[in-house]
N, C-alpha and C positions, 0 to 999 in steps of 0.2 A: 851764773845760776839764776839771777832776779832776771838776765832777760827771757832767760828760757821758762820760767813760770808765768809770767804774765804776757808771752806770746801761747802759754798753753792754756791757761784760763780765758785768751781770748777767742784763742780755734775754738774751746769744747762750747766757751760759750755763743756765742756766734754760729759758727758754721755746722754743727754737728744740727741743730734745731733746721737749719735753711736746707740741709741735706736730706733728715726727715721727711720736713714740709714738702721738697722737690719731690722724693719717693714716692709721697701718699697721692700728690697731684696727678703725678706722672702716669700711677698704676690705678690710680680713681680714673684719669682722661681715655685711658688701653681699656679699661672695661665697660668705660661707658660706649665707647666707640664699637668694640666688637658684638658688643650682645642688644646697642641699638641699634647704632645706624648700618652697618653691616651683619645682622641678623641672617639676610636671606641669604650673602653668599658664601659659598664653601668654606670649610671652615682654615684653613692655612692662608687661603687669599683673605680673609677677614682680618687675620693677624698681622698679615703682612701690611697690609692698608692702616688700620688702627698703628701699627709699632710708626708707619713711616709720617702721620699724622701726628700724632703725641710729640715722635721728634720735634717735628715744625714751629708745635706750639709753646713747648720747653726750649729752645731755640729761639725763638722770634721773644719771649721772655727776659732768656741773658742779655740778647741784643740791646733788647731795650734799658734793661739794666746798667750796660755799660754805658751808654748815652747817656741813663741819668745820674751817674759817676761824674761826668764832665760834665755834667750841670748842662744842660740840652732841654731841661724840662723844668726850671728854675722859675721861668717866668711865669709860669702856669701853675706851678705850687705857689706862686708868690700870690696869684690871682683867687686862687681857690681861699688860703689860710686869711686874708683881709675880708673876703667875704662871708667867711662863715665866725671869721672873729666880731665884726661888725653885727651879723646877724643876733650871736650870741649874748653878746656884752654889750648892745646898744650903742655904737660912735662911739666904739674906741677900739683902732687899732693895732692888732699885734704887733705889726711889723711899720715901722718910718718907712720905707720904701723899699725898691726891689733892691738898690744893691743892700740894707741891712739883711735883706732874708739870706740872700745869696753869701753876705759872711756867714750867719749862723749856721748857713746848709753848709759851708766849707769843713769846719770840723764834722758836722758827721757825716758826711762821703769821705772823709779819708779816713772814720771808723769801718766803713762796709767797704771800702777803693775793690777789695777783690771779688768780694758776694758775685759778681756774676761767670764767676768759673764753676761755683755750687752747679748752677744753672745750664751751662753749656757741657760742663763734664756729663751730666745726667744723662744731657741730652744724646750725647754721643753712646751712650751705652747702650738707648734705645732705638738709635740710628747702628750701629753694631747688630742688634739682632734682625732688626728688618731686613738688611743685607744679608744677613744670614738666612735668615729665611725666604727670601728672594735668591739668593742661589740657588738652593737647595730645589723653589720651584723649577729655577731656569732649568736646571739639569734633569729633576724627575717627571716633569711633563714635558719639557720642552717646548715651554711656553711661551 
C-alpha cells in the first residue's frame, strides 16, 4: 500500500501538470499554425498540415527529452549553470566541475527517467488525427 501511494502522488504530481502543459502546447502550436501560416489554404488541408506539424514539433521535443535522460546534454547545462552562477555571485562557483554537476543531475533524471513518454504519447495522438484526416482527403478528393 505505501508503494502504491507514493507511486501515485508521484504520477499525479509529475506527470498530470507535463500532460497539461504538452496539451496547451500542442493545441496553442495547431492553432497558431492553422489560422497563420496556413490561413490561405483550404480549410482540411490547413489541418492536415498544422496536425502533421505540431506532431514533428511535440516529437522532436520527447526525442530530445530522452537524450537528456541519459545525460547527452550534461555538459552544456554544466556550462550554462557556472556561468550564470559566476555572473550572479561574483567568483564563485556552483558546481566543482562537470563530473559534480553530472552526479547531482543523476538523481533528478531518474526523478523525471520517464517524462518523455508525456511527450511522445501526445504526439502520437496528433499524428492519429492527421492520418486521419489525410485519409479521409485521400479517398474524398482523390488527392
Amino acid at each position: 500500500m505505501e508503494k502504491f501511494k507514493y507511486f501515485f502522488n508521484k504520477l499525479v504530481r509529475n506527470y498530470i501538470f507535463k500532460i497539461i502543459f504538452t496539451l496547451i502546447l500542442g493545441i496553442g502550436l495547431l492553432m497558431l499554425l492553422r489560422y497563420v501560416a496556413f490561413k490561405e489554404k483550404a480549410e482540411i488541408f490547413a489541418w492536415c498540415d498544422s496536425l502533421f506539424i505540431t506532431f514533428g514539433v511535440l516529437f522532436g521535443i520527447g526525442i530530445l527529452s530522452l537524450l537528456s535522460c541519459f545525460g547527452a546534454f550534461d555538459l552544456i547545462g554544466y556550462s550554462f549553470a557556472n556561468i550564470f552562477s559566476v555572473i550572479i555571485n561574483k567568483d564563485k562557483k556552483k558546481y566543482v566541475d562537470a563530473i559534480d554537476y553530472r552526479d547531482k543531475r543523476v538523481e533528478k533524471n531518474r526523478k523525471t527517467r520517464w517524462s518523455f513518454f508525456v511527450y511522445l504519447g501526445i504526439s502520437l495522438l496528433f499524428l492519429i488525427a492527421a492520418l486521419a484526416i489525410y485519409i479521409y482527403i485521400r479517398y474524398t478528393y482523390n488527392y
